[in-house]
mmCIF file as gemmi writes it, N, C-alpha and C atoms, coordinates in Angstrom:
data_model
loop_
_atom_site.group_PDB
_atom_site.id
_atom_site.type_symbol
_atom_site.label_atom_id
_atom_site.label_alt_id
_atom_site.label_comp_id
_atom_site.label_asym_id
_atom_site.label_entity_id
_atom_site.label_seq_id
_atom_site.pdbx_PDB_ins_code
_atom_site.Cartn_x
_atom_site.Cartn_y
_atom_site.Cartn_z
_atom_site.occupancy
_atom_site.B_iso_or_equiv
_atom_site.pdbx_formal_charge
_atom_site.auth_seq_id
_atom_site.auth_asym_id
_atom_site.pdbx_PDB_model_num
ATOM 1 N N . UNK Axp A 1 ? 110.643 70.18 101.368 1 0 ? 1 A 1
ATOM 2 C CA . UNK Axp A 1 ? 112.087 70.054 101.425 1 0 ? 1 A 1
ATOM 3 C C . UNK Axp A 1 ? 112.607 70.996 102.514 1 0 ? 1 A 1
ATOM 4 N N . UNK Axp A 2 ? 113.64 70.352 103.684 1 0 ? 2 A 1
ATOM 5 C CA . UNK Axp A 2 ? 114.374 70.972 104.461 1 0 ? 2 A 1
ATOM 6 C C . UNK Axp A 2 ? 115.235 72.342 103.986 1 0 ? 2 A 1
ATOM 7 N N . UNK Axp A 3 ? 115.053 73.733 104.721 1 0 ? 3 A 1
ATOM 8 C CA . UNK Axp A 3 ? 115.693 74.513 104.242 1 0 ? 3 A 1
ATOM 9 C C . UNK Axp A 3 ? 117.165 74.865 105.385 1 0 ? 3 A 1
ATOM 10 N N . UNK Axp A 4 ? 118.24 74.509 104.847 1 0 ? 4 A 1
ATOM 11 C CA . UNK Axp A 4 ? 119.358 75.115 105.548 1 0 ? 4 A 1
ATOM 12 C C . UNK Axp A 4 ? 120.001 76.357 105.502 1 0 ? 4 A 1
ATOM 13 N N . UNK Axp A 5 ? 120.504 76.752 106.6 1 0 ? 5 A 1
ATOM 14 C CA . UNK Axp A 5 ? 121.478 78.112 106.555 1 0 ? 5 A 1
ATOM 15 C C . UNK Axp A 5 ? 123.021 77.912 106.218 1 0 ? 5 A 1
ATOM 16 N N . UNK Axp A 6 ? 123.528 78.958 106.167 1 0 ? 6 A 1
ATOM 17 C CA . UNK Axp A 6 ? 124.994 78.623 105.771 1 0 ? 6 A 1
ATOM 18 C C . UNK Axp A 6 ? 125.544 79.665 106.577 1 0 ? 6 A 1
ATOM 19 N N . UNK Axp A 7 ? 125.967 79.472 107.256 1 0 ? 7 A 1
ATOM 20 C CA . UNK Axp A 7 ? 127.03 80.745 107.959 1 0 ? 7 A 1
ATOM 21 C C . UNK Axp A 7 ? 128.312 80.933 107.856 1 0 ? 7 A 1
ATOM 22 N N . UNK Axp A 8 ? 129.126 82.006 107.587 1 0 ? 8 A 1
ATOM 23 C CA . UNK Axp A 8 ? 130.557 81.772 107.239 1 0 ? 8 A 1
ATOM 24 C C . UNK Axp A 8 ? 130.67 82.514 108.191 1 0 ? 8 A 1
ATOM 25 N N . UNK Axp A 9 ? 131.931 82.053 108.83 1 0 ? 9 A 1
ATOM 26 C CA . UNK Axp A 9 ? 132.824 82.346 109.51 1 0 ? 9 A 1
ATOM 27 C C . UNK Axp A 9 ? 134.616 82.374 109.113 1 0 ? 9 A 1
ATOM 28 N N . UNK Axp A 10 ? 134.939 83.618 108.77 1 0 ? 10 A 1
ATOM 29 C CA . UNK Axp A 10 ? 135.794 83.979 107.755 1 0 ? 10 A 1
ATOM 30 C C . UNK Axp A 10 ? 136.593 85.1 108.279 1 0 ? 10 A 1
ATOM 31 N N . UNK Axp A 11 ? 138.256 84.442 109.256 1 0 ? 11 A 1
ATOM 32 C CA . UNK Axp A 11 ? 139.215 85.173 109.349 1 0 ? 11 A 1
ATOM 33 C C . UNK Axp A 11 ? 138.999 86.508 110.449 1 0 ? 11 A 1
ATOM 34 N N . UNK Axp A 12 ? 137.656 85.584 110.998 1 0 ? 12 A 1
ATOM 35 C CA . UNK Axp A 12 ? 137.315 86.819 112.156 1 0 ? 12 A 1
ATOM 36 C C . UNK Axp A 12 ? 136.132 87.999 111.758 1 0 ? 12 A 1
ATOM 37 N N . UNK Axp A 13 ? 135.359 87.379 110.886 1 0 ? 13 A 1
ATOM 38 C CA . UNK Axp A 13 ? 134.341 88.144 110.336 1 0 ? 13 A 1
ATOM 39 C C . UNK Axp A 13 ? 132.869 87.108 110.459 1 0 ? 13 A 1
ATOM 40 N N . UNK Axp A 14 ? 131.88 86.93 110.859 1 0 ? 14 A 1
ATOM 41 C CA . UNK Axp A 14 ? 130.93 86.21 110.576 1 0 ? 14 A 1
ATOM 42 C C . UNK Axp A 14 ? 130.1 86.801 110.114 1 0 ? 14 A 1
ATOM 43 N N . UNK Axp A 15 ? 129.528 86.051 108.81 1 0 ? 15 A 1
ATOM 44 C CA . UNK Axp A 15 ? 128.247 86.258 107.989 1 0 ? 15 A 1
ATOM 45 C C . UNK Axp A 15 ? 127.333 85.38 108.124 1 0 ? 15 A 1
ATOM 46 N N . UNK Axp A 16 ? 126.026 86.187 108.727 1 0 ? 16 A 1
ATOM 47 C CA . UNK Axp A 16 ? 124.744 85.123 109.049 1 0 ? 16 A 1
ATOM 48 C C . UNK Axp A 16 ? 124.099 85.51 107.632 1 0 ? 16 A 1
ATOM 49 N N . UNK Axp A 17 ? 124.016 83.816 107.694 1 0 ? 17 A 1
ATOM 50 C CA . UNK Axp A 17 ? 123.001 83.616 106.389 1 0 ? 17 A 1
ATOM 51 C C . UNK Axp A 17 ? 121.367 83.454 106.535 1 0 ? 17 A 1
ATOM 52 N N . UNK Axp A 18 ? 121.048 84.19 106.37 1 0 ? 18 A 1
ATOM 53 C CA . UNK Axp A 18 ? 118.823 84.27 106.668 1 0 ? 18 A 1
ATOM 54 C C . UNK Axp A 18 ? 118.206 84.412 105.882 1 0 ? 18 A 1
ATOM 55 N N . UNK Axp A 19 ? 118.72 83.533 104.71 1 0 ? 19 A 1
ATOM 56 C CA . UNK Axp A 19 ? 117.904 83.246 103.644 1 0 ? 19 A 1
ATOM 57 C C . UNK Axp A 19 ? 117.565 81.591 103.636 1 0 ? 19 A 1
ATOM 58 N N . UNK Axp A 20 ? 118.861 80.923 103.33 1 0 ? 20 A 1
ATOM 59 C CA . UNK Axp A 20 ? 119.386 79.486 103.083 1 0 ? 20 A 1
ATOM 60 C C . UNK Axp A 20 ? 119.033 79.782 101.891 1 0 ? 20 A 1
ATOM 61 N N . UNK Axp A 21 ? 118.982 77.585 101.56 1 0 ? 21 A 1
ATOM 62 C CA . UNK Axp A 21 ? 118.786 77.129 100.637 1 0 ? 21 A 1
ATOM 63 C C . UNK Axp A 21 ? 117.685 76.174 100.84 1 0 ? 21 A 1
ATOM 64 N N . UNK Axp A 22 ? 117.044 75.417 100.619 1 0 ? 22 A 1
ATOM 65 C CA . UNK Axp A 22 ? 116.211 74.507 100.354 1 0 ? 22 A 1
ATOM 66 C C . UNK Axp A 22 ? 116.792 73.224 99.819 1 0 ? 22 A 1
ATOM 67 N N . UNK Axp A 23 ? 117.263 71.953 100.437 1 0 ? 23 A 1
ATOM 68 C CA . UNK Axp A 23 ? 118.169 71.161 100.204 1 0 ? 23 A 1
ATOM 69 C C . UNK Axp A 23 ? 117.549 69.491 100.573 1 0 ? 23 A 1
ATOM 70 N N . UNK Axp A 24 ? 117.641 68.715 99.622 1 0 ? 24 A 1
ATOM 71 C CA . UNK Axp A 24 ? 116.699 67.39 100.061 1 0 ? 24 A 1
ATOM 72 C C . UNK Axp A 24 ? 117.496 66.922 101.855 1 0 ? 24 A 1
ATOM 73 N N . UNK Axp A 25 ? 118.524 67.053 102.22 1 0 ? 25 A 1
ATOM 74 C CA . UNK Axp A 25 ? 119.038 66.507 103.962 1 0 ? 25 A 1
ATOM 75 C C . UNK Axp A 25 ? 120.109 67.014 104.36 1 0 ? 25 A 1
ATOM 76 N N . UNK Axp A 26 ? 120.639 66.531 104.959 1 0 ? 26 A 1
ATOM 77 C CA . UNK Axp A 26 ? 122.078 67.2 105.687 1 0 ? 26 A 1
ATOM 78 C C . UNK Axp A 26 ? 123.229 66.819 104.776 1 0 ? 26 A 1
ATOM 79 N N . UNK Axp A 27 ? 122.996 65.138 104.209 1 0 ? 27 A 1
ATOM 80 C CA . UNK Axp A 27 ? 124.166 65.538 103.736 1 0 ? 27 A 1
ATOM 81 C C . UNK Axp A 27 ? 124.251 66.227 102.01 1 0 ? 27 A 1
ATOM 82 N N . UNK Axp A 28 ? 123.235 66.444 102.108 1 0 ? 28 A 1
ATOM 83 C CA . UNK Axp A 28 ? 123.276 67.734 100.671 1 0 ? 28 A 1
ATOM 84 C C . UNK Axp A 28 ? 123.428 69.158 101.461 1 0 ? 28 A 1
ATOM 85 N N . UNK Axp A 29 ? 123.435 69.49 102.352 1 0 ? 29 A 1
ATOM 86 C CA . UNK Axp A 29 ? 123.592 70.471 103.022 1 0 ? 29 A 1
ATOM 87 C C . UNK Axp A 29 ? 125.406 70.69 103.196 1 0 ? 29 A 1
ATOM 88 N N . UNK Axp A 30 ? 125.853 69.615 103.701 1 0 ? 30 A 1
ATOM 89 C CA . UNK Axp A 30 ? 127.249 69.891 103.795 1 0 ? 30 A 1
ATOM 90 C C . UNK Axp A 30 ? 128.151 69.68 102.531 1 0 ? 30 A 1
ATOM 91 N N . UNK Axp A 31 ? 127.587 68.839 101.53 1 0 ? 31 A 1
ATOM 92 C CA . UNK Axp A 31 ? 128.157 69.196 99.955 1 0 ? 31 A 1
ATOM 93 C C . UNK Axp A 31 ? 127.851 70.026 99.128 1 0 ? 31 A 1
ATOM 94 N N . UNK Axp A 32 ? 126.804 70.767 99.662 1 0 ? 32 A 1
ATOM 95 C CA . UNK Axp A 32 ? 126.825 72.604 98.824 1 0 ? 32 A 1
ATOM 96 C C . UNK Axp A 32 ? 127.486 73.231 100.282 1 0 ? 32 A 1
ATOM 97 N N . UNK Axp A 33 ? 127.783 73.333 101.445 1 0 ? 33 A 1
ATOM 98 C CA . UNK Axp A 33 ? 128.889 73.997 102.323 1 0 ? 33 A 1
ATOM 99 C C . UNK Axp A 33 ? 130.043 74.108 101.308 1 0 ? 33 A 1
ATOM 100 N N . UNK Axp A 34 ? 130.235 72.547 100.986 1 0 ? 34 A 1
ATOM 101 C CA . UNK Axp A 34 ? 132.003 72.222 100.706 1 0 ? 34 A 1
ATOM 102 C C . UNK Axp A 34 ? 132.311 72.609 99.428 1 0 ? 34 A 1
ATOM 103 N N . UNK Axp A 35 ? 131.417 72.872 98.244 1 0 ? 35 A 1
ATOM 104 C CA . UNK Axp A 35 ? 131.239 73.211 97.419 1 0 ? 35 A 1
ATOM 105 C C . UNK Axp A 35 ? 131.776 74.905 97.674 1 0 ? 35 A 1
ATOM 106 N N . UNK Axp A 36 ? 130.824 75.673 98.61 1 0 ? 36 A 1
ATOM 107 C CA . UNK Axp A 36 ? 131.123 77.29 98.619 1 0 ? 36 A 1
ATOM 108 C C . UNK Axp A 36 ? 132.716 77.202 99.185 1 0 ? 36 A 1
ATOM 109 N N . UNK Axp A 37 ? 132.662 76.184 100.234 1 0 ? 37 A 1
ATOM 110 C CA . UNK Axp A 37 ? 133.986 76.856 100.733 1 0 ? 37 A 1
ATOM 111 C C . UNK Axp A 37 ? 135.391 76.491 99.351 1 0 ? 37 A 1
ATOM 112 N N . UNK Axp A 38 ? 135.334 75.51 99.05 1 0 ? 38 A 1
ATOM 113 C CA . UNK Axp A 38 ? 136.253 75.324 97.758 1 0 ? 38 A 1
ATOM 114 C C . UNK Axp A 38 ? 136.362 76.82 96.818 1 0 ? 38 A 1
ATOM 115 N N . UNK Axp A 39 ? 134.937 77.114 97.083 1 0 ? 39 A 1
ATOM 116 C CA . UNK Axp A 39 ? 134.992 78.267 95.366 1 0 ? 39 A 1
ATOM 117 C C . UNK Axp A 39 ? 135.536 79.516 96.42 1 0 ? 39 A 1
ATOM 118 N N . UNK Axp A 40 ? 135.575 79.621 97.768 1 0 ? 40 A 1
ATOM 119 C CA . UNK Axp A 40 ? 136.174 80.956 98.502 1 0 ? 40 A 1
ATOM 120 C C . UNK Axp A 40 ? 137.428 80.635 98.704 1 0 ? 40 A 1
ATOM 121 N N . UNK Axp A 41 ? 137.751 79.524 98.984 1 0 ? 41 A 1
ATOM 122 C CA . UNK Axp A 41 ? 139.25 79.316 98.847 1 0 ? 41 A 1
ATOM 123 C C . UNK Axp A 41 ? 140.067 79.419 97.591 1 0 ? 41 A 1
ATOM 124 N N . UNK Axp A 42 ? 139.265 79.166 96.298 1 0 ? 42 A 1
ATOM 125 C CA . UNK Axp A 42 ? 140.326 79.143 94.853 1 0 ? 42 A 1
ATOM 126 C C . UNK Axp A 42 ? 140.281 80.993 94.916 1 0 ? 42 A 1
ATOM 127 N N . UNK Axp A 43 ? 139.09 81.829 95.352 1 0 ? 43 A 1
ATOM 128 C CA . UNK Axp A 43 ? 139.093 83.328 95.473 1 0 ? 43 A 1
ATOM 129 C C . UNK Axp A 43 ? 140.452 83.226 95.844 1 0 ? 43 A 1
ATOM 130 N N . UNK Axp A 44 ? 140.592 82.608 97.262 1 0 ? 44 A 1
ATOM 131 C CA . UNK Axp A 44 ? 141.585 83.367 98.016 1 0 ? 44 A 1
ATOM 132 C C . UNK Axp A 44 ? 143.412 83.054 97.297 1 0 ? 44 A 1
ATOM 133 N N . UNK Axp A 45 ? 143.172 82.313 96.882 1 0 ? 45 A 1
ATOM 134 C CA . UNK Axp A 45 ? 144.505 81.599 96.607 1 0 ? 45 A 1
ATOM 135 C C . UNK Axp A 45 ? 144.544 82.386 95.058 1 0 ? 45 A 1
ATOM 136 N N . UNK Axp A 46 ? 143.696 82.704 94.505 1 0 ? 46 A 1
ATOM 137 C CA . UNK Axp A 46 ? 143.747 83.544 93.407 1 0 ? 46 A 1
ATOM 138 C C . UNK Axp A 46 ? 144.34 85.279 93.224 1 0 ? 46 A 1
ATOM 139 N N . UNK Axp A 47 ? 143.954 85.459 94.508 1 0 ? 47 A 1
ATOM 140 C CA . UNK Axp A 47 ? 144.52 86.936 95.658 1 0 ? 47 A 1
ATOM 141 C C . UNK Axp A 47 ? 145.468 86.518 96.105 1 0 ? 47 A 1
ATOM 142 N N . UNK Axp A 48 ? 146.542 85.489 96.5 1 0 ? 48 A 1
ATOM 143 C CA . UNK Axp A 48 ? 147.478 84.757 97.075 1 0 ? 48 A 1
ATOM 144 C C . UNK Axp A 48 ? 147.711 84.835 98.232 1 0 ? 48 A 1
ATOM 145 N N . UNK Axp A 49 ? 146.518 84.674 99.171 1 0 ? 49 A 1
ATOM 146 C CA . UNK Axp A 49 ? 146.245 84.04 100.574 1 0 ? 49 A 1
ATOM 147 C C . UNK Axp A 49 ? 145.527 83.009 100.39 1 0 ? 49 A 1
ATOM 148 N N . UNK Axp A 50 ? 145.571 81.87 101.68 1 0 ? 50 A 1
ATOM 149 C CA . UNK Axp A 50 ? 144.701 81.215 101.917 1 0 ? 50 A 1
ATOM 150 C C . UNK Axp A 50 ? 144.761 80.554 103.256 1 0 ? 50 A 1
ATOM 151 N N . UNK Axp A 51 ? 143.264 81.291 103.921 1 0 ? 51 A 1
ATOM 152 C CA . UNK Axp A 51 ? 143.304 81.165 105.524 1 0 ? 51 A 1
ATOM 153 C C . UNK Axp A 51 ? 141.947 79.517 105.738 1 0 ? 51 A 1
ATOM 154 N N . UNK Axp A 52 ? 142.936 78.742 106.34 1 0 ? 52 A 1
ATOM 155 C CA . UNK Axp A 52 ? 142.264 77.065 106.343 1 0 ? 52 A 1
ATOM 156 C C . UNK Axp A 52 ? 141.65 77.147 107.274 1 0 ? 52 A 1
ATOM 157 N N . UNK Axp A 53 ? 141.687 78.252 108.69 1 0 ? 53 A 1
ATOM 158 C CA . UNK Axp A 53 ? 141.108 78.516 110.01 1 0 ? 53 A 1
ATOM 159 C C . UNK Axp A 53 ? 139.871 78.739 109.592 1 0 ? 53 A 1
ATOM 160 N N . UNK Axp A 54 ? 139.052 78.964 108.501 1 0 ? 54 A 1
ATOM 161 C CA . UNK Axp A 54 ? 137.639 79.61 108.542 1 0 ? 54 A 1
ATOM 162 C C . UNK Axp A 54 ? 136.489 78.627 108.202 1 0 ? 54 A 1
ATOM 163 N N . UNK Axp A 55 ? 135.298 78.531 108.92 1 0 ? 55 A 1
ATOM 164 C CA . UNK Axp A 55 ? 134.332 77.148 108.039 1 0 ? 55 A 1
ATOM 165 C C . UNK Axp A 55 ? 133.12 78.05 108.106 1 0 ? 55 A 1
ATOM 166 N N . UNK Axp A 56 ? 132.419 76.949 107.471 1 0 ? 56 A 1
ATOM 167 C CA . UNK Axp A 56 ? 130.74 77.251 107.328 1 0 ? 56 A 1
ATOM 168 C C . UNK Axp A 56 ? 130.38 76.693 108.2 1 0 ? 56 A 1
ATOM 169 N N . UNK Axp A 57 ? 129.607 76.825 109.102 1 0 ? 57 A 1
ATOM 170 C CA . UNK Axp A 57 ? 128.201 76.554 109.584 1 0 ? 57 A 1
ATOM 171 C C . UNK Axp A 57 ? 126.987 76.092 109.021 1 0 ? 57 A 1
ATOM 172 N N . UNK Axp A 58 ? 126.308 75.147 109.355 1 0 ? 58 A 1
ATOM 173 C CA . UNK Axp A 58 ? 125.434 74.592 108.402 1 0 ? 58 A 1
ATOM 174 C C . UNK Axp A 58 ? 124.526 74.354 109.38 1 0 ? 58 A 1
ATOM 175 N N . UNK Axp A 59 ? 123.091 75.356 109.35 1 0 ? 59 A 1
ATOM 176 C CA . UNK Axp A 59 ? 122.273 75.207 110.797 1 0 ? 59 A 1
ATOM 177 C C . UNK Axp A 59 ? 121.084 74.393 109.626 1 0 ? 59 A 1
ATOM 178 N N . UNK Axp A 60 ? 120.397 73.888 110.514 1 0 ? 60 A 1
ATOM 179 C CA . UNK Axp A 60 ? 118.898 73.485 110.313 1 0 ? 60 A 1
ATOM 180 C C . UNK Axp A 60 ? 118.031 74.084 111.124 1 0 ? 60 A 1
ATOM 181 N N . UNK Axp A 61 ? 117.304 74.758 110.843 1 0 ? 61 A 1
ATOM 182 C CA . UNK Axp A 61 ? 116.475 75.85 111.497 1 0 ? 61 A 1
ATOM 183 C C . UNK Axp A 61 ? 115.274 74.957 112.185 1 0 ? 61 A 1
ATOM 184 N N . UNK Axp A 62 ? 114.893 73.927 111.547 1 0 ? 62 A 1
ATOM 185 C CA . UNK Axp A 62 ? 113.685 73.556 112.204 1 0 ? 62 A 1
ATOM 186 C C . UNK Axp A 62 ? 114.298 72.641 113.395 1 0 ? 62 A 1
ATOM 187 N N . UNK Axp A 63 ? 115.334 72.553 113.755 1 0 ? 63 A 1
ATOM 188 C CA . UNK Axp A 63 ? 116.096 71.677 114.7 1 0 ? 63 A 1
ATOM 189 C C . UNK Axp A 63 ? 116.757 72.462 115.588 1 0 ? 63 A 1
ATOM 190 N N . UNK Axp A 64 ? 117.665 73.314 115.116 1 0 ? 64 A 1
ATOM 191 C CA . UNK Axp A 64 ? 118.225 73.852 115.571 1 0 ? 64 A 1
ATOM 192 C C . UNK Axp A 64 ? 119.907 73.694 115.494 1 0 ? 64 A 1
ATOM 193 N N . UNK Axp A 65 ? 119.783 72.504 115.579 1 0 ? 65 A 1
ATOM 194 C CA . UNK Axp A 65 ? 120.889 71.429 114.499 1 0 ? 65 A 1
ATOM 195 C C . UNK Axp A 65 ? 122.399 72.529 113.994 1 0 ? 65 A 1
ATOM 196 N N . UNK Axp A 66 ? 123.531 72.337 114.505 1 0 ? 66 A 1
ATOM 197 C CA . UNK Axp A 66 ? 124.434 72.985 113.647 1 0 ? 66 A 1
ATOM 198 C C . UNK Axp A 66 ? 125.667 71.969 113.244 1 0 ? 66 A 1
ATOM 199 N N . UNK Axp A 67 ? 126.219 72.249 112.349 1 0 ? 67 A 1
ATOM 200 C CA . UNK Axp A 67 ? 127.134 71.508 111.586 1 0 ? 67 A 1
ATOM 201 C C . UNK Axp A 67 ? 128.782 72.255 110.884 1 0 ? 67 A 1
ATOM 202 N N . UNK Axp A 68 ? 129.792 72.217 111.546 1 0 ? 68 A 1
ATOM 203 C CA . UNK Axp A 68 ? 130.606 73.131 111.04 1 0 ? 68 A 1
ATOM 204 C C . UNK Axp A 68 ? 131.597 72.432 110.287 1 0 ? 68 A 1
ATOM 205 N N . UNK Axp A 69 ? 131.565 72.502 109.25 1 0 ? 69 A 1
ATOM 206 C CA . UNK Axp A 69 ? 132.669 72.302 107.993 1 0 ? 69 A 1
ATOM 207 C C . UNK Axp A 69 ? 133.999 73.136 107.957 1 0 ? 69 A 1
ATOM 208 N N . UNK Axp A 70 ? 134.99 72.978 108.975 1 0 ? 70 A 1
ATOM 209 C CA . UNK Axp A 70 ? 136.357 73.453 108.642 1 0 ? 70 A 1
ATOM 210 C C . UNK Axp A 70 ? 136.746 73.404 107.308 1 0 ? 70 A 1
ATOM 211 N N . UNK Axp A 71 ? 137.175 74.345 106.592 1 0 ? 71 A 1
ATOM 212 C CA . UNK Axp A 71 ? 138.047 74.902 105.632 1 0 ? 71 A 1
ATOM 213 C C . UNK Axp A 71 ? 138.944 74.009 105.226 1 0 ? 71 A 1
ATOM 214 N N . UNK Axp A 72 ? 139.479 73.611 106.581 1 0 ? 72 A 1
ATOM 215 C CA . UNK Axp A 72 ? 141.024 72.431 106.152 1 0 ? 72 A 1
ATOM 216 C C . UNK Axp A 72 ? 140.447 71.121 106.145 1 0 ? 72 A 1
ATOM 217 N N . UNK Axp A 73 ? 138.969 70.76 106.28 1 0 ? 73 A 1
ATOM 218 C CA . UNK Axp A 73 ? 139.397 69.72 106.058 1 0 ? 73 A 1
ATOM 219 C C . UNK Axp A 73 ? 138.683 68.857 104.683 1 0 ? 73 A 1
ATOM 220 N N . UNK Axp A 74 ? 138.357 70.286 103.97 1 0 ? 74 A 1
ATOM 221 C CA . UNK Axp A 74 ? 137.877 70.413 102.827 1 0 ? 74 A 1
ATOM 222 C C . UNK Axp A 74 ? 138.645 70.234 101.856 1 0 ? 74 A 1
ATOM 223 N N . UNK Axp A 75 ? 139.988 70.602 101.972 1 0 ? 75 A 1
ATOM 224 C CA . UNK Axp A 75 ? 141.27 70.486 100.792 1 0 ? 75 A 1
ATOM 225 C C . UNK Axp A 75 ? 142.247 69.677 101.375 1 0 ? 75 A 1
ATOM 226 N N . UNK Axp A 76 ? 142.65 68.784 100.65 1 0 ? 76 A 1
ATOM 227 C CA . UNK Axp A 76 ? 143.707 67.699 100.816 1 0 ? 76 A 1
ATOM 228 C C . UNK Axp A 76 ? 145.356 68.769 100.389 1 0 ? 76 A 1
ATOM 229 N N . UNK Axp A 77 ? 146.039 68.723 101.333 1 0 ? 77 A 1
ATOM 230 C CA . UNK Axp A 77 ? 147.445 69.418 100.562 1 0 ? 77 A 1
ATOM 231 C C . UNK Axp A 77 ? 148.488 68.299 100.561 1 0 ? 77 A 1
ATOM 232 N N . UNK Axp A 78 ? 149.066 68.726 99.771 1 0 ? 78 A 1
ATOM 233 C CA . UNK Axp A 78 ? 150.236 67.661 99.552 1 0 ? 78 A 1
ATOM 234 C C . UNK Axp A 78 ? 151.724 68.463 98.996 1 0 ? 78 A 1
ATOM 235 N N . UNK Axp A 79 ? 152.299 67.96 99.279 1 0 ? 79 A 1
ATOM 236 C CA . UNK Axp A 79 ? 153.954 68.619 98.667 1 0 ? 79 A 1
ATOM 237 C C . UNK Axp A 79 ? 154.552 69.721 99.635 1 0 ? 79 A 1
ATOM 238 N N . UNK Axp A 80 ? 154.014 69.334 100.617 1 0 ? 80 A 1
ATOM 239 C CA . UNK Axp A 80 ? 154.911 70.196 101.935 1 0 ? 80 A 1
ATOM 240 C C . UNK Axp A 80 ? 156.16 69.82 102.242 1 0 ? 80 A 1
């Protein structure tokens, strides 16, 4: 099984991830991304910020392969 990285990139801070996960393809790779970024966004909105500018990165190491999941376009808003 393919192992992916996750990198956050967060409000001007980046965290390299050099562990991963071990994930059957990409697109299980970008639905555990969208998964973390949801659970850092209910953090943030729980603290009462929430910055939509920040995504994950989703590398494949044996490729080289990167994949970036914006923040915004992870949450649908409505009632603006």
């Amino acid at each position: 099984m393919p192992r992916f990285l996750f990198h956050l990139h967060e409000c001007g801070v980046n965290t390299h991830d050099d562990s991963g996960r071990e994930l059957p393809d990409l697109t299980s790779a970008i639905e555990a991304a969208r998964a973390d970024a949801l659970s850092i966004m209910a953090h943030e909105v729980y603290d009462g910020h929430l910055c939509l500018s920040c995504h994950i990165e989703v590398e494949e190491p044996a490729t080289g392969k990167r994949t970036s999941l914006p923040f915004r376009d992870v949450l649908k808003v409505t009632g603006i």
